[in-house]
C-alpha positions as CSV (number, residue, x, y, z in Angstrom):
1,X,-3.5,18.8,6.1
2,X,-0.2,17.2,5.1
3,X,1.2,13.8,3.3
4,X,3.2,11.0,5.3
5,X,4.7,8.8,2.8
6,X,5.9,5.2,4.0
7,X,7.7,2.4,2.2
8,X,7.9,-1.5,2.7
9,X,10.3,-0.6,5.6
10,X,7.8,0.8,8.1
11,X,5.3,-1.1,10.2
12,X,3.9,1.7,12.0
13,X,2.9,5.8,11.2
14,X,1.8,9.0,13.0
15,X,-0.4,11.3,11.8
16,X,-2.8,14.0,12.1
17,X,-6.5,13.5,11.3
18,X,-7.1,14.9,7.5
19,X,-3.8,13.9,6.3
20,X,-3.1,11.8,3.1
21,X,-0.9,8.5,3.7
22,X,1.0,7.3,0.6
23,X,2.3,3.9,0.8
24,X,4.6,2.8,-2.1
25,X,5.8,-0.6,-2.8
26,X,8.0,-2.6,-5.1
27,X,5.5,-4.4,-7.2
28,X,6.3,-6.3,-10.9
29,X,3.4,-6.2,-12.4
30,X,5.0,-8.4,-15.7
31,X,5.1,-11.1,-13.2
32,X,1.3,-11.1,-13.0
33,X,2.5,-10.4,-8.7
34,X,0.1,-6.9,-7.4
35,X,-0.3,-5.8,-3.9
36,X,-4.2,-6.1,-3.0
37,X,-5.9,-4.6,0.0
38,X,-7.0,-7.6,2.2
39,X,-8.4,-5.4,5.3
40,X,-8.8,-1.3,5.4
41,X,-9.4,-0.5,9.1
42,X,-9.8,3.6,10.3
43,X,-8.8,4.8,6.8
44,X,-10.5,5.7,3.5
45,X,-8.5,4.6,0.1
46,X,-8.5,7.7,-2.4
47,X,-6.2,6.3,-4.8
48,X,-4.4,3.1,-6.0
49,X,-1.8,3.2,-8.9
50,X,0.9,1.5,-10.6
51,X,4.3,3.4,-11.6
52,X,6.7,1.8,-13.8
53,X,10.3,1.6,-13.4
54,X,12.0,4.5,-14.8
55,X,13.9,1.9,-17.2
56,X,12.5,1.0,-20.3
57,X,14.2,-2.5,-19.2
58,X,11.9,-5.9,-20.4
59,X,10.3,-7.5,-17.2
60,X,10.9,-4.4,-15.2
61,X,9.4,-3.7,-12.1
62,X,7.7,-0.5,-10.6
63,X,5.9,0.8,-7.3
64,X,2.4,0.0,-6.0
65,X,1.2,3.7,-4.9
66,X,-1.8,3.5,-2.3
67,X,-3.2,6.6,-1.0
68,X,-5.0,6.7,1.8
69,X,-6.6,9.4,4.3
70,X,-7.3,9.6,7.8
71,X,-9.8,11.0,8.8
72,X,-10.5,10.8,12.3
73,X,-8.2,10.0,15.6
74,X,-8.2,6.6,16.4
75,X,-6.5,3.8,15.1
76,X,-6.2,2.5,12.0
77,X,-4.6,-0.9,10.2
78,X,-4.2,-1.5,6.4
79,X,-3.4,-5.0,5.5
80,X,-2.5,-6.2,2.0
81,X,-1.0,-9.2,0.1
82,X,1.6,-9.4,-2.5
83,X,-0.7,-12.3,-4.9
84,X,-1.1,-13.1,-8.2
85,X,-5.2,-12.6,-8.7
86,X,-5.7,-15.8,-10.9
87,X,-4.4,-18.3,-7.8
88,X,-5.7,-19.5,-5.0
89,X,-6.3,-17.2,-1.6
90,X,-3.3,-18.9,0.0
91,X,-0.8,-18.8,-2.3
92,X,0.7,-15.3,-1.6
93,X,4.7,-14.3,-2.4
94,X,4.6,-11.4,0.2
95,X,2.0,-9.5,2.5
96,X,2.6,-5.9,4.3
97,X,0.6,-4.4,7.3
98,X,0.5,-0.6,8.3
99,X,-0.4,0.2,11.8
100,X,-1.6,3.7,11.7
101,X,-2.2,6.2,14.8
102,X,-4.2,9.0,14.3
103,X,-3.7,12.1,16.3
């Protein structure tokens, strides 16, 4: 069982049944702004965290860490939105989506 780490670049992943996905993404949380899982298809989530910016810098922002596992061949989609949780469904700054192939 391995990890596949992606990043806000990638759209779609590989990987092997029983492996760990970590998805980071640049997230502000001083802005009120954090990534929420909107749709979890094929995949189970084992961990979401937030890691600040190595800076000690006011307003700073950090990396929304999901992990996720796969943990059976198929197909798999995780969808998310970049919201602030106190606003209204549609008012979103960003959203991301992960097409995932298990082998």
């Amino acid at each position: 069982m391995g990890e596949v780490r992606v990043s806000s670049q990638d759209t779609r992943v590989s990987v092997r049944a029983g492996d760990d996905l970590v998805v980071e993404l640049p997230e502000n949380a001083t802005t009120g702004f954090r990534w929420e899982v909107t749709s979890l298809d094929g995949l189970e989530l084992t961990g979401d965290d937030h890691t600040p910016a190595p800076t000690v810098t006011v307003g700073a922002g950090g990396t929304r860490v999901l992990r996720l596992r796969a943990e059976k061949a198929g197909e798999g989609r995780l969808e998310l939105v970049y919201r602030r949780p106190w606003e209204a469904e549609g008012e979103r700054a960003g959203e991301y989506a992960l097409r995932v192939t298990v082998e």
